[in-house]
C-alpha positions in Angstrom: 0.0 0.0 0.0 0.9 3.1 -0.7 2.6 5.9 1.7 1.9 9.1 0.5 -0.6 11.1 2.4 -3.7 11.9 0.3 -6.0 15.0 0.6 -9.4 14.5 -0.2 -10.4 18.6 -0.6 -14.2 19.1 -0.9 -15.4 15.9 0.5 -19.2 15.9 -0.4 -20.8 13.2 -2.2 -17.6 12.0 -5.0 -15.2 13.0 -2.2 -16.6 10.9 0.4 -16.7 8.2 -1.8 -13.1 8.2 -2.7 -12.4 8.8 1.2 -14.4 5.8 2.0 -12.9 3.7 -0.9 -9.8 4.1 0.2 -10.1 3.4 3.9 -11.9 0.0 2.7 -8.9 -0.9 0.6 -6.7 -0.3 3.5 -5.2 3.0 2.9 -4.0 3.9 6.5 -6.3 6.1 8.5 -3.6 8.7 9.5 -2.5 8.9 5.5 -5.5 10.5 5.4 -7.2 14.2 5.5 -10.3 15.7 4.2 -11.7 19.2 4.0 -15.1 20.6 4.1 -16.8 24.2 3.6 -19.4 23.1 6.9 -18.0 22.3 10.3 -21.0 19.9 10.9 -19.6 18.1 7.7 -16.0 18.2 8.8 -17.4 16.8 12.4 -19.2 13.9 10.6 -16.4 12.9 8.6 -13.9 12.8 11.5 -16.8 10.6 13.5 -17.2 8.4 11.1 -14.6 7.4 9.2 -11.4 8.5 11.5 -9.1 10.6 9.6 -7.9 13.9 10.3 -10.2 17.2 8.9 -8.6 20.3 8.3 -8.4 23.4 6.3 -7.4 23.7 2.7 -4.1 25.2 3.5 -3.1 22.6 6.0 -4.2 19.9 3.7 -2.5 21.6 0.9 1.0 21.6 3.3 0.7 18.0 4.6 -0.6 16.0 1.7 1.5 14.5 -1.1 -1.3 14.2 -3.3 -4.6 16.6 -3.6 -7.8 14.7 -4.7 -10.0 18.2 -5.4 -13.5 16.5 -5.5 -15.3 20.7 -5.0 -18.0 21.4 -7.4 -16.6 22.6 -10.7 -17.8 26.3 -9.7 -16.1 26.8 -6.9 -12.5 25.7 -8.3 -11.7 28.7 -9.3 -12.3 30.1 -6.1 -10.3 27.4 -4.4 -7.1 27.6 -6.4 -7.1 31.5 -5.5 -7.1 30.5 -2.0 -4.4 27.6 -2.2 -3.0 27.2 -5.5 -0.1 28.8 -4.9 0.7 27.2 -1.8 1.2 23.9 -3.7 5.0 22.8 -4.4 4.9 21.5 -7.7 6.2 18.0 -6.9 2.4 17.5 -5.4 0.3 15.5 -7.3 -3.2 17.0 -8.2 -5.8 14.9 -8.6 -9.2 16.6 -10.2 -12.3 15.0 -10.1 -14.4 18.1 -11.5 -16.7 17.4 -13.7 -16.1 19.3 -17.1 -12.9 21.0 -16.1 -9.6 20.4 -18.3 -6.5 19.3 -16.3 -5.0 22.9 -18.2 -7.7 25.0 -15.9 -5.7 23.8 -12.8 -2.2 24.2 -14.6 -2.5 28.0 -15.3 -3.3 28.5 -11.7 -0.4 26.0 -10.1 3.1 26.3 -9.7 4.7 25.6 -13.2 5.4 21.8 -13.8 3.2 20.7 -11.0 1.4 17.5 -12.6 -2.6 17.0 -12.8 -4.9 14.1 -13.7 -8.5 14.6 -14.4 -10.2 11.5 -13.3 -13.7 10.9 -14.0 -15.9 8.1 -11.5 -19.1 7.1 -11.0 -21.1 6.7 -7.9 -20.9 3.1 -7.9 -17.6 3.2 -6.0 -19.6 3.3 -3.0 -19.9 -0.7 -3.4 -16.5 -0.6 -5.3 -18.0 -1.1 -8.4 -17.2 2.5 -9.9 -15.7 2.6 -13.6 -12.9 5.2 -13.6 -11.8 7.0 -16.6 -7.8 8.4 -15.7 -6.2 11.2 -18.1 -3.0 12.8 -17.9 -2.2 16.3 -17.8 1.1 18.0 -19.6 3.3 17.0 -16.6 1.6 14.2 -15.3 4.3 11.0 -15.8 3.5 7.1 -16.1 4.4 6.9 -12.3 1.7 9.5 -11.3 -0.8 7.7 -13.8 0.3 4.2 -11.8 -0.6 6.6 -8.0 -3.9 7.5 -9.4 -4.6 3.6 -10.5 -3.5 2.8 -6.5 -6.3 5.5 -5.9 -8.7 4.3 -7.9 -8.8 0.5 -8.8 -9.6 -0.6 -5.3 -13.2 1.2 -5.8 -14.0 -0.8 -8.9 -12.0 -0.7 -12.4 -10.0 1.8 -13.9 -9.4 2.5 -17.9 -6.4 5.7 -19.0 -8.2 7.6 -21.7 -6.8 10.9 -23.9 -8.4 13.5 -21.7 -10.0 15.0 -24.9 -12.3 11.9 -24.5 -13.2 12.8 -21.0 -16.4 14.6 -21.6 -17.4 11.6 -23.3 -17.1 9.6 -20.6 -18.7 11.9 -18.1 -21.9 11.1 -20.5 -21.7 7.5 -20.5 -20.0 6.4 -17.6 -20.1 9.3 -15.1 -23.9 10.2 -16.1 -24.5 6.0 -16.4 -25.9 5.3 -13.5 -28.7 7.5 -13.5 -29.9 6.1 -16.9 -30.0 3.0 -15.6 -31.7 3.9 -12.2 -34.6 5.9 -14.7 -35.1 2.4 -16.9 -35.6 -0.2 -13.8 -37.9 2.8 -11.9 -39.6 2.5 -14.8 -39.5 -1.6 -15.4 -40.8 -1.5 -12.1 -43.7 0.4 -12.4 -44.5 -1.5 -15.4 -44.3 -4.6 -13.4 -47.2 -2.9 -11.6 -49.2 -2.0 -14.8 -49.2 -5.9 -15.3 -50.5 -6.3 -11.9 -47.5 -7.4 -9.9 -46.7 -6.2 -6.6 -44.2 -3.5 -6.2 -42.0 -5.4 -3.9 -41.9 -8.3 -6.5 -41.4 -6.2 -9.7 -38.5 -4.3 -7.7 -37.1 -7.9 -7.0 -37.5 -9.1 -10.4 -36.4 -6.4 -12.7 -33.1 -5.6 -9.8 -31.9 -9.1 -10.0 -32.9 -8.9 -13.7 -30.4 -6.1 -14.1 -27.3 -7.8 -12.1 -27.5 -10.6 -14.1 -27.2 -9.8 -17.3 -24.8 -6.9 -16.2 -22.3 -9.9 -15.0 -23.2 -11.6 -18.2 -21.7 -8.9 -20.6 -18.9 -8.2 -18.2 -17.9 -12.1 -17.8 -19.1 -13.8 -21.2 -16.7 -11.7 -23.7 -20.2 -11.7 -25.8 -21.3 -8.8 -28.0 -24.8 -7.8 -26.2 -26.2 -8.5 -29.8 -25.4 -12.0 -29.5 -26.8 -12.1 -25.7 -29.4 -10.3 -26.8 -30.4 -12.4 -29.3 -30.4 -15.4 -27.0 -33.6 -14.1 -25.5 -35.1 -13.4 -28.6 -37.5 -16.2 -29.9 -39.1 -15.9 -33.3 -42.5 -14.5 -33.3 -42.0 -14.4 -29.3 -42.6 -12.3 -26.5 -39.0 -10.7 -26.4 -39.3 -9.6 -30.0 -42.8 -7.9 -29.3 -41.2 -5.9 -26.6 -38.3 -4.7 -28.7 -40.7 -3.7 -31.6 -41.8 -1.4 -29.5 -38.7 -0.1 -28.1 -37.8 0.9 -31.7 -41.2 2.2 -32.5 -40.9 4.8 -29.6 -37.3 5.9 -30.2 -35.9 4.4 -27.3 -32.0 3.8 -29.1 -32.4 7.2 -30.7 -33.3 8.9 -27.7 -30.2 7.2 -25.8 -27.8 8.5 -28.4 -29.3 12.0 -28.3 -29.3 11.7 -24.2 -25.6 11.0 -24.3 -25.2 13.9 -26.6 -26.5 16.1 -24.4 -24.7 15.3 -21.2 -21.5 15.1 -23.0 -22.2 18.7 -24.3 -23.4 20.3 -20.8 -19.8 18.6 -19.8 -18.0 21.3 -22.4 -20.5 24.2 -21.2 -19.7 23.7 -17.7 -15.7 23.6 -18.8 -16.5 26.8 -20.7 -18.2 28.5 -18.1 -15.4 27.9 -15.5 -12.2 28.4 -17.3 
């Protein structure tokens, strides 16, 4: 395991998540700090997961690497308050939605490496898919620290960081647009006059299944798919309709849009 002293700055919902990951994959408690804007949060943190809270400049001084998990609005903000107390042999980690590892570059010390990292909310059962990029001065040994990082909260993949708003659509967005079909599998379970309980069961188990199926089976999800489809059978009906109403249309144009809000939200803030 790793010794260098992490920073998680801005632990809210991502930052708790990589706080938590890391204390589950045995990253030592006292390697450890976290900041937070509220001191109710800071006291909650400290309760319940042990490590050390403090301010931005103290986590700035003491940590070797600075996982900034604040919202992409505020980093601006934050770097005026402590980017230029940060030696550039730290290693800053950005999990900001939207924002280029260049953002943080102009407003560190020259040469101080960055890598944008883009994960998913699924980490909090360390199942997260995490999409690593490098920034100008971000080496192959800071790429393998952020893997350290990141791989014990589910799997990691190194992308061009021109491709991370892509990602942030498919895999950072993902979850939600798979939470929206089962909420709605469900409640068509209850059109057909199931119990909630049972459709909830059903379509949950449904989904974990054939999720470890196209992870573990090397299969193309047309061929898997086409296991379930019968001629003239009920599968086929179903899909029918899926096409009639756009449903593969309106995915594509979904993923467009999140993947374009990702470059407003970097051009807003830069």
């Amino acid at each position: 395991m790793s010794k260098h002293t992490v920073a998680v700055i801005g632990a809210g919902k991502i930052g708790e998540l990589v706080l938590s990951g890391l204390l589950r994959a045995g990253w030592p408690a006292d390697k450890l700090l976290a900041t937070a804007r509220r001191p109710a949060r800071a006291e909650e943190l400290a309760t319940r997961y042990g490590v050390r809270v403090v301010d931005n400049a103290t986590a700035a001084a003491e940590a070797d690497v600075l996982a900034i998990a604040v919202k992409p609005q505020d980093a601006g903000s934050l770097l005026d308050e402590v980017g230029s107390k940060i030696p550039a042999d730290k290693l800053v980690i950005s999990l900001c939605a939207g924002l280029p590892t260049e953002f943080f570059a102009r407003r560190l010390s020259e040469g101080t490496p960055v890598i944008r990292v883009m994960t998913n909310t699924p980490a909090l059962v360390d199942q997260a898919m995490s999409a690593i990029s490098a920034g100008a001065h971000a080496t192959g040994e800071h790429l393998a620290l952020a893997e350290e990082m990141f791989t014990p909260l589910g799997r990691t993949v190194r992308v061009p960081e021109s491709q991370q708003d892509a990602v942030t659509a498919l895999s950072g967005s993902g979850p939600a647009y798979f939470y929206l079909l089962v909420e709605a599998m469900i409640d068509a379970g209850i059109l057909l006059g199931l119990p909630r309980q049972v459709a909830h069961d059903l379509i949950v188990q449904t989904a974990i299944g054939s999720a470890v199926m196209l992870r573990d089976s090397g299969e193309h999800p047309v061929k898997l798919r086409e296991a379930v489809t019968s001629p003239a059978g009920t599968t086929i009906s179903a899909i029918r309709e899926l096409e009639n109403h756009g449903v593969r249309a309106a995915l594509l144009a979904a993923l467009e849009a999140a993947r374009d809000r990702a470059r407003e939200l970097a051009a807003q803030n830069l």
